[in-house]
N, C-alpha and C positions, 0 to 999 in steps of 0.2 A: 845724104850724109848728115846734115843737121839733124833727120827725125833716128837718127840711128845713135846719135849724141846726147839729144834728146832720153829717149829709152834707156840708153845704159845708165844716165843720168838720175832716172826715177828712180830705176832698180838699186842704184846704190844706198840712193837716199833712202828707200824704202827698206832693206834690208838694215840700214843703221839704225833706223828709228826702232825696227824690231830687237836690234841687241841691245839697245838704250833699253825696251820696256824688259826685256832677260835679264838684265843686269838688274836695274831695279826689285824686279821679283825675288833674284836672288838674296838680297840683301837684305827681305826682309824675313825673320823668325820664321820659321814652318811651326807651326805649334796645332796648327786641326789634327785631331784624334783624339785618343781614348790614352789618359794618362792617372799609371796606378800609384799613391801615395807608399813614398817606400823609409822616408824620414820629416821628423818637424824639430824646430826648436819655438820658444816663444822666449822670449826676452822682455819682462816689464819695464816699461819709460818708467815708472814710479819709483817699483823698488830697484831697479837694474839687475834682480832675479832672473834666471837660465833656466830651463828644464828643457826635458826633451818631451816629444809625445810620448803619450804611453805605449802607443801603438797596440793596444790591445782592443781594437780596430780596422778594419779596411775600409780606403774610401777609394773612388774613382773621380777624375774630372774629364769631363767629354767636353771638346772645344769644338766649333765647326765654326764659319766665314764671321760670324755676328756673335753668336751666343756660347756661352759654357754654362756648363751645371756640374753639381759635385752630388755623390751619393754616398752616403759614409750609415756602415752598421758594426753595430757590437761582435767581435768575436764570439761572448758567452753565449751558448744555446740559450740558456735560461733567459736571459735580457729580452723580453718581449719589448720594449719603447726603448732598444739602444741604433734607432734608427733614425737618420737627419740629411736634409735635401734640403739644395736650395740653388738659384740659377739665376740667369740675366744675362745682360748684353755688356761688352767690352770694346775696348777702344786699342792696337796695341800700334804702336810709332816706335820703329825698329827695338829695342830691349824696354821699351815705358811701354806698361802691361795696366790698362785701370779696367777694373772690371766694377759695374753699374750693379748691387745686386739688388733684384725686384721682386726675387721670388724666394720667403724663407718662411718656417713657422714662428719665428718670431722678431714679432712686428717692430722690434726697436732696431733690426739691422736692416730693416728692408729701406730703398732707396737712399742707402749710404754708397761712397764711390771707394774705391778701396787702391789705392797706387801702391803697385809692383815695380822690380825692373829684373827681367828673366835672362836668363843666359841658358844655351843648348849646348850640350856637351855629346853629341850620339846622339844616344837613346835617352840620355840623360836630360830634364829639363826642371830646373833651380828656380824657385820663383820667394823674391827678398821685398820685403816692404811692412805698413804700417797698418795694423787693423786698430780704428778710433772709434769706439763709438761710447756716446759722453753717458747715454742712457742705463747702460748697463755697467759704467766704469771702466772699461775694458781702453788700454792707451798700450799697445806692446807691438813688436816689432817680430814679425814671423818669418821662417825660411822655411820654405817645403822641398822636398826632392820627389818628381815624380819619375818614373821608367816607361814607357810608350811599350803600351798593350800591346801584343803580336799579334791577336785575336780578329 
């Protein structure tokens, strides 16, 4: 009788701990895949100037467990260097989004940390925060929308 007490006792406990770690998973952003740029704004801290992207443009951002990278090219046929990459590693802690980037063609972004804080909507994923980098003057506050590739 006791090892039968015993048994049912494991299995329950063992079964909790597994919805404990379900729960947690759930809880946290799903953001791996392939996410297409569908709107931007920038907002200068300086001037407190708006625009939007121009969007005459496509980029993509590919996110997997560690890393993302973005690939972004000119609509114009004619634009032969309207092409820009760049990638690294991130950190995300439920909606606080930092991405590390370590890989750009220009060297005054590279190894800056750059804090987000994302919200999922669907297919929809919002990503709100502060691009600072002192070398290029650049102090403004960007929102992107992207839409999760079907592909």
């Amino acid at each position: 009788m006791k090892s039968k007490f015993l048994i049912l006792a494991a299995s329950i406990l063992m079964f909790s701990c597994n919805d404990d770690a379900d729960k947690m998973d759930k809880s946290k952003l799903n953001i791996q895949g392939t996410w297409k740029l569908i709107s931007g704004t920038i907002t200068d801290n300086k001037s407190g100037k708006q625009h939007n992207y121009p969007m005459d443009f496509e980029m993509i951002k590919i996110i997997n467990d560690t890393h993302f990278a973005f690939l972004k090219h000119s609509l114009n046929k004619k634009d032969t260097l309207g092409f820009d990459a760049g990638g690294g590693s991130y950190k995300l802690n439920n909606d606080s989004y930092v991405e590390h980037l370590e890989y750009y063609n220009n060297k005054n972004w590279e190894g800056k940390h750059f804090d987000f804080k994302l919200a999922l909507h669907g297919d929809t994923l919002i990503q709100t925060g502060i691009e600072k980098v002192e070398k290029e003057g650049i102090d403004r506050v960007i929102v992107e929308k992207y839409i999760k590739t079907k592909k």
